[in-house]
N, C-alpha and C positions, 0 to 999 in steps of 0.2 A: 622346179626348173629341170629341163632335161640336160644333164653332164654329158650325153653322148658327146658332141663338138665341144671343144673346150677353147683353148686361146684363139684371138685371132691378129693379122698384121695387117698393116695396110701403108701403103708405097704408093708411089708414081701420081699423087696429089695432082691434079693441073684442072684449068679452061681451056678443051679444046670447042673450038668452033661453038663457044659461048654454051657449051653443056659442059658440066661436073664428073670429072672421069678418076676414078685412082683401080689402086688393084687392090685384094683382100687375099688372106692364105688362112684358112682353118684346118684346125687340126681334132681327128675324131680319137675316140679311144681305141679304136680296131681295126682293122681292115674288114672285117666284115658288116661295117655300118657303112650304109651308103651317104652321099655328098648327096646333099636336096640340088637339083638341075638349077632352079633360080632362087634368088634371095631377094625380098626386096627392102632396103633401108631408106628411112627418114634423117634427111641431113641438114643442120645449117650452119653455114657458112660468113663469115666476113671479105669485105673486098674491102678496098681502097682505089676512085676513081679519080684523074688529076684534071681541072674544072680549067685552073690558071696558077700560071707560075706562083711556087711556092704554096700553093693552094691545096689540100686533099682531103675530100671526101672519104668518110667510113662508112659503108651500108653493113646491115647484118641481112641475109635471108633464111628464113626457115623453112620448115618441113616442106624440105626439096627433096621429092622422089627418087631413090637411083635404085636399079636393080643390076642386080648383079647376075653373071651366067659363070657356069662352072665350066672351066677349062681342063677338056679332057686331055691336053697336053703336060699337065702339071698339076697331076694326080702322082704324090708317088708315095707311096710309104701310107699312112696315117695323113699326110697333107696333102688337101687336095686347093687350086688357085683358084679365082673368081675376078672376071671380069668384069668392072663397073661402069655405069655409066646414067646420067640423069636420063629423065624422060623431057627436062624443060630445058630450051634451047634459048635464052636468051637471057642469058647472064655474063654480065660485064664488068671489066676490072680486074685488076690484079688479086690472087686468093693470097689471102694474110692467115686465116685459120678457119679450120673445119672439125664438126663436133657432130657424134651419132645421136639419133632420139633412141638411147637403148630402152626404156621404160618398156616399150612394146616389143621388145624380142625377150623371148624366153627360153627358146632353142639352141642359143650359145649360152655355154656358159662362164665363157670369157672376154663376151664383149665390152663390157667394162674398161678394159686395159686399152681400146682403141685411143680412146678419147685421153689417155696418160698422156703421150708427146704429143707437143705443137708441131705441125708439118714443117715450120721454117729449122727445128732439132737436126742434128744429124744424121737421128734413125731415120728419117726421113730417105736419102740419098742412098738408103739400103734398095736395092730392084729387087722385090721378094718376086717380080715375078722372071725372073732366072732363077732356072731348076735348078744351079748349080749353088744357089743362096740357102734356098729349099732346103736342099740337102744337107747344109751344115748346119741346120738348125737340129735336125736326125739326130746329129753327132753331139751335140752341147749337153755337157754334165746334168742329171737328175739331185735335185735336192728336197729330202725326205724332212718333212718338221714332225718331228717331235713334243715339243709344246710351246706354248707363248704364255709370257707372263707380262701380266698387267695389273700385277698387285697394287705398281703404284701411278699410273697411266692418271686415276684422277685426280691425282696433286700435281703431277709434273708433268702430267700430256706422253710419258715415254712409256715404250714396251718391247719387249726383250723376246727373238725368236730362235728357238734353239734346233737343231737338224745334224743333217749327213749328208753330205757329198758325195755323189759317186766316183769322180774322176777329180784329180787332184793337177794331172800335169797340162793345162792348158789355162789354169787359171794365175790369180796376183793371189797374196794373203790376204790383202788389203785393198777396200775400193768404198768410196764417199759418195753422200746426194745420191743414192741410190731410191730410185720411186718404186713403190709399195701400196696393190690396191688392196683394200680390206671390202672383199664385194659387199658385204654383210653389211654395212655399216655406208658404203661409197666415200669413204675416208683413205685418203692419201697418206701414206710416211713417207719421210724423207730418211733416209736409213744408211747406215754404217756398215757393211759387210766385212767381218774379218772371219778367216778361214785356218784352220791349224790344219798344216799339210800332214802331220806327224797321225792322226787319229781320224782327218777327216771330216773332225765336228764343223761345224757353222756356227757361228754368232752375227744375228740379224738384231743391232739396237735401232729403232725408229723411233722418230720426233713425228708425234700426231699434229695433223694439219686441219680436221675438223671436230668439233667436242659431239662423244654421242654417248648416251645412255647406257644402262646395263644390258649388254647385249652378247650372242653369240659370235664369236669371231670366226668367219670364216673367208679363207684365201681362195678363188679360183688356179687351177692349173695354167702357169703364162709364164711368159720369158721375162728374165731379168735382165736390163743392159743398165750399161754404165754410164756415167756423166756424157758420155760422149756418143750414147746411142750404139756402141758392139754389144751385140749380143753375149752373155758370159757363161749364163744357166738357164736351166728349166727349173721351176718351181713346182712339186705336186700341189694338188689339191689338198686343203683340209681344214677341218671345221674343230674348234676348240670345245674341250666337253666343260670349261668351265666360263661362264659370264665374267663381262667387267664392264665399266664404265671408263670414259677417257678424255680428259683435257685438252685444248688447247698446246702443241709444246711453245715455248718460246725460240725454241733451234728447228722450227720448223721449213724456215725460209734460207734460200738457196749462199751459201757465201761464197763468196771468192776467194780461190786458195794458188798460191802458183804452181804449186804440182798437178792440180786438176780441175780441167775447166771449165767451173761452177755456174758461171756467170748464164742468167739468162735469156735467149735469144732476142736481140732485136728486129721487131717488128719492118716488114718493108716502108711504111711510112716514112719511121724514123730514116732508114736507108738511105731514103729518095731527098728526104729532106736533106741529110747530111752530104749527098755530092751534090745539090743544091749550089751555086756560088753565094756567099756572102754579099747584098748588098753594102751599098757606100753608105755613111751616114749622112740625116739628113741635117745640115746645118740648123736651120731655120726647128728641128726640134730640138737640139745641142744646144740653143740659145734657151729654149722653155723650160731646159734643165732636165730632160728624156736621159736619164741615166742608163739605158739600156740602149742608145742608139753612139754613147761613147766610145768610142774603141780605145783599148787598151794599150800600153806599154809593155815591155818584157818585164818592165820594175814593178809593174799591177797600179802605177797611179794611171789616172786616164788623162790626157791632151789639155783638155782646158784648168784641172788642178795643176798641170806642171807650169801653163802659162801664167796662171796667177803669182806664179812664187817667181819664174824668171824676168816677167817683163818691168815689175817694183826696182829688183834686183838692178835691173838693167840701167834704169831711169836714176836710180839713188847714182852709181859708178858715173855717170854722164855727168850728173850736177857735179860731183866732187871734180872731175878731170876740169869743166868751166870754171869753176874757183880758181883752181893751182893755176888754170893759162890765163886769169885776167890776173890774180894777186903777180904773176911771175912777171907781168906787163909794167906792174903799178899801176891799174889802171881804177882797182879797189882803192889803192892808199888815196888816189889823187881827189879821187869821188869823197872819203873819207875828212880830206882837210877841207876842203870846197862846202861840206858840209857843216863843217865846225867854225870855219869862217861865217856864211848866212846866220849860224845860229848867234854868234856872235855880235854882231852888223843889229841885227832885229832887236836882239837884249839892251843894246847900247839908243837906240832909236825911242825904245819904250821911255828908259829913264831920263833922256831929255825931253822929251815929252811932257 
């Protein structure tokens, strides 16, 4: 694999005029290694199309050609920008998520990390292609590892990165859901970053998200951001001189914490669906007993359980109030001796008889 070009970013995601456009920023290790003029990537992509109310479609399309050109305006430093854009022109729908075929590139060697955030993320709404974004990436702390330890990675999926920071004053101690590619393997961590401003050191602990074999662990050179998509550091290159094998974690999946926000992005479907209006329910399934077309109370019973307990209720209070206003009549008592008279009359009738 050639390490000349090492991480890369990519921004401004969209369908314009039914072709596949985003922008890319690579980074070489020199200035004296030149930026190849064109690049061309295999993409595929998800949309969601809306057919009829409440209704949506999910397509996936694959190995969608884009090429990209190098923007001699936004070359500066070691990073130079890239212009993308499909060759196919007739794609339709709202884009929900977009994935590289890296298998056939082997000229970056940090194309891997594209495919880390979903474009609906926040890194997302990063412009890398303003120079001025460019630039601060120039600026963000280098972090040197040291070793990784995965003595116990095959019982409990975890693995411990140890390093140096270069710059101390732009960063937190502390930062969560931190993602972590391990190129070597295409396994994801979700990773803990604590930083001791005092000495400098790094502590990267990661919960493995896929299980692989005894292998060589090695990190491409890319950017770390945080739950929220800012970029924080650079991460060198480096390849572990010792093998491991690695679990499954069980903390590998993203949680929801109130200080940091963890939570997963919701898909535009969901979006569309949720400003969606609620339909009314339909009676005529509320009678077939469609417990999903009941609507709710504040109290959590639903409409037709309340009416069962109120209208008994109702009906028992009615009979008693008719009693109390015929007995207050006598109109019970009078019914009563009227009755005990016939029964009377009839008994007396038999025995002369």
């Amino acid at each position: 694999m050639n390490s000349k070009i090492s991480y890369s970013l990519m921004s401004n995601v969209e369908i314009v005029d039914q072709a596949l456009q985003y922008f890319m920023a690579f980074e070489r290790e020199s200035d004296d290694i030149s930026f190849e003029e064109f690049y061309t990537f295999y993409n595929s992509i998800s949309v969601s199309t809306r057919r009829i109310l409440r209704s949506l479609e999910t397509n996936t399309i694959s190995d969608i050609p884009v090429t990209c050109k190098l923007n001699q305006s936004l070359v500066m430093g070691t990073i130079g920008g890239y212009n993308c854009k499909s060759d196919q022109n007739d794609i339709q729908g709202t884009l929900l998520s977009i994935s590289l075929d890296t298998d056939e590139i082997g000229s970056i060697s940090g194309i891997d990390n594209v495919n880390l955030h979903p474009i609906t993320n926040a890194n997302n709404n990063i412009d890398y292609s303003n120079i001025e974004n460019l630039r601060k990436i120039s600026e963000l702390p280098n972090v040197n590892i040291n070793n990784i330890n995965g003595e116990s990675c095959s019982n409990n999926g975890q693995y411990i990165i140890y390093g140096e920071i270069s710059d101390i004053s732009k960063v937190e101690e502390k930062y969560s859901n931190i993602n972590l590619l391990l190129s070597s393997t295409k396994s994801i961590g979700l990773c803990e970053v604590n930083i001791n401003k005092d000495d400098k050191n790094i502590t990267i602990i990661c919960q493995n998200s896929d299980k692989f074999e005894m292998s060589q662990i090695r990190i491409e050179k890319s950017l770390i951001q945080d739950s929220e998509g800012n970029n924080i550091f650079q991460i060198k290159s480096y390849s572990s001189p010792e093998q491991f094998s690695c679990d499954i974690s069980l903390n590998s999946v993203k949680i929801t914490t109130q200080g940091n926000n963890a939570t997963e992005p919701e898909t535009q479907v969901e979006t569309e669906r949720e400003q969606e209006p609620e339909p009314k329910p339909d009676p005529e399934q509320t009678k077939k007993g469609d417990s999903s077309r009941i609507w709710r109370t504040n109290s959590g019973l639903s409409g037709g359980t309340i009416a069962a307990i109120i209208i008994p209720l109702f009906i028992v209070i009615i009979a008693l109030i008719t009693v109390f206003v015929l007995m207050k009549k006598g109109i019970l008592s009078k019914k009563d001796k009227n009755d005990a008279n016939d029964s009377t009359i009839r008994k007396l009738n038999i025995i002369s008889s």
